[in-house]
C-alpha positions as CSV (number, residue, x, y, z in Angstrom):
1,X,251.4,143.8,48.9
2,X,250.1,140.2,50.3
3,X,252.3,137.4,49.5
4,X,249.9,134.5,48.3
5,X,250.5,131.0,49.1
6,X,250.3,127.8,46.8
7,X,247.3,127.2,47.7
8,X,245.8,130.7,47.6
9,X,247.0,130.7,44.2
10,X,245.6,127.4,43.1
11,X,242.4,128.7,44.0
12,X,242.7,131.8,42.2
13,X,243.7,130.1,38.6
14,X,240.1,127.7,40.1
15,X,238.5,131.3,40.0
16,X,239.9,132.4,37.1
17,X,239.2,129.7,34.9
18,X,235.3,129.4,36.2
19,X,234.8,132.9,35.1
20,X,236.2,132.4,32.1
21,X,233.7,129.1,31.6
22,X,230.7,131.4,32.5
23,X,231.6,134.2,30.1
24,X,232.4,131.6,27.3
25,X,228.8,130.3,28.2
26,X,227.2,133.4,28.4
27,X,228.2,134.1,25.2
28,X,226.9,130.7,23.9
29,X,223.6,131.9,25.3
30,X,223.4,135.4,23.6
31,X,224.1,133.6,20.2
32,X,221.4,131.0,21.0
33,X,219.2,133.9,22.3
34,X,219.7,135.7,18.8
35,X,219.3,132.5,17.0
36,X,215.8,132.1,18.7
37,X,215.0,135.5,18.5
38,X,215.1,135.3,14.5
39,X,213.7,132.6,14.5
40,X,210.4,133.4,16.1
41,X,210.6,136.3,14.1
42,X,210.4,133.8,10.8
43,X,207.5,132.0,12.5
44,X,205.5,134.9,13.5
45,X,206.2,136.1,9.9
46,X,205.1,133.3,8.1
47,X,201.9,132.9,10.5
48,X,201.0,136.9,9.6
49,X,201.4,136.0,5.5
50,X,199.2,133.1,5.9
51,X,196.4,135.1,7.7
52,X,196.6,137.4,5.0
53,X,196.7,135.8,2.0
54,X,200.2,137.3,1.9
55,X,201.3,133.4,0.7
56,X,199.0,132.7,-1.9
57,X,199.5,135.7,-3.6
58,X,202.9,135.6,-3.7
59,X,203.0,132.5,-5.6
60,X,200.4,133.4,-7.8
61,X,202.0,136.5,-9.4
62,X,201.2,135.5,-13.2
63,X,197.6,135.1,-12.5
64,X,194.8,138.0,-12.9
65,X,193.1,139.6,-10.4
66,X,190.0,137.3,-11.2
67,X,191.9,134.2,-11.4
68,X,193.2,134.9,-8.1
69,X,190.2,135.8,-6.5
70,X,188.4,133.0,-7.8
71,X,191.4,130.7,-6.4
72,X,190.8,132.3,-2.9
73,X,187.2,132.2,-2.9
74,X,187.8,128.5,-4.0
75,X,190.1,128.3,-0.5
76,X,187.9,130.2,1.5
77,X,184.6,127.1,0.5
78,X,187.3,124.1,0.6
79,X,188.0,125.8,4.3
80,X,184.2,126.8,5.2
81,X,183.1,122.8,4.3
82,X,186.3,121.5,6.2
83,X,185.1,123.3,9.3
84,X,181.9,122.1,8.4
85,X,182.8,118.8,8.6
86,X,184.9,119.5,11.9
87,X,182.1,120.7,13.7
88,X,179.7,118.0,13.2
89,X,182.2,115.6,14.3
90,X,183.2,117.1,17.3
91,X,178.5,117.2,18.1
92,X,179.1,113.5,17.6
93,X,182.2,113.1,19.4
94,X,180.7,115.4,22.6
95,X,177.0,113.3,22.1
96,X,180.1,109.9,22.8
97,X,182.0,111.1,25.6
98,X,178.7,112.5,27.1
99,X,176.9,108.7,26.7
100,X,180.0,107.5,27.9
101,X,180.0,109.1,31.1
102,X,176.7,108.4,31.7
103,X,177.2,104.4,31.0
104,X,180.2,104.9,33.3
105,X,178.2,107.1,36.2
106,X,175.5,103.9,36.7
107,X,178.0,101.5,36.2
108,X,179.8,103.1,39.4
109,X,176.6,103.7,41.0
110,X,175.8,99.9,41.0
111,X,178.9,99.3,41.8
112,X,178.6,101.4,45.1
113,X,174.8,99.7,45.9
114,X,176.9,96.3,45.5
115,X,179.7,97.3,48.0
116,X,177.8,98.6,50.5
């Protein structure tokens, strides 16, 4: 049986209560683990109903078949004309940035001719 000093046993109750810190965090981390672990399991969830439909007709229970189809089909256009409308700015944005590098590129080429 080894007979410990003071010191030796200072640094044991040192030991003791790190350990004790890590499992206490450790455990603070599985929690936080779970919690994020449900909570992409929400998200993905929610982005599966909204690919399907799942959403809209959940809330739409006391509507007919027609009326809801004729509610989605009225998303689906609202969505086709918004994308629509998304692609023809982004023509126009691209037809911009590529005019704007061009006005850049001679801009630094005169530049160049002028410091040389």
């Amino acid at each position: 049986m080894a007979i410990m000093d003071n010191a030796g046993e200072q640094d044991m109750t040192r030991f003791w209560q790190m350990l004790t810190e890590l499992a206490e965090q450790t455990n603070q981390h599985k929690s936080f683990t779970a919690t994020l672990h449900a909570q992409a399991g929400g998200v993905k969830k929610s982005a599966f109903d909204s690919q399907t439909g799942f959403v809209l007709r959940r809330f739409n229970m006391d509507k007919t078949k027609e009326e809801y189809d004729a509610e989605l089909e009225r998303m689906n256009a609202a969505m086709a004309a918004e994308n629509q409308n998304l692609q023809y700015d982004n023509k126009q944005l691209n037809a911009l940035i590529k005019e704007y590098e061009t006005t850049l590129e001679t801009v630094m080429n005169q530049f160049r001719h002028r410091a040389v």
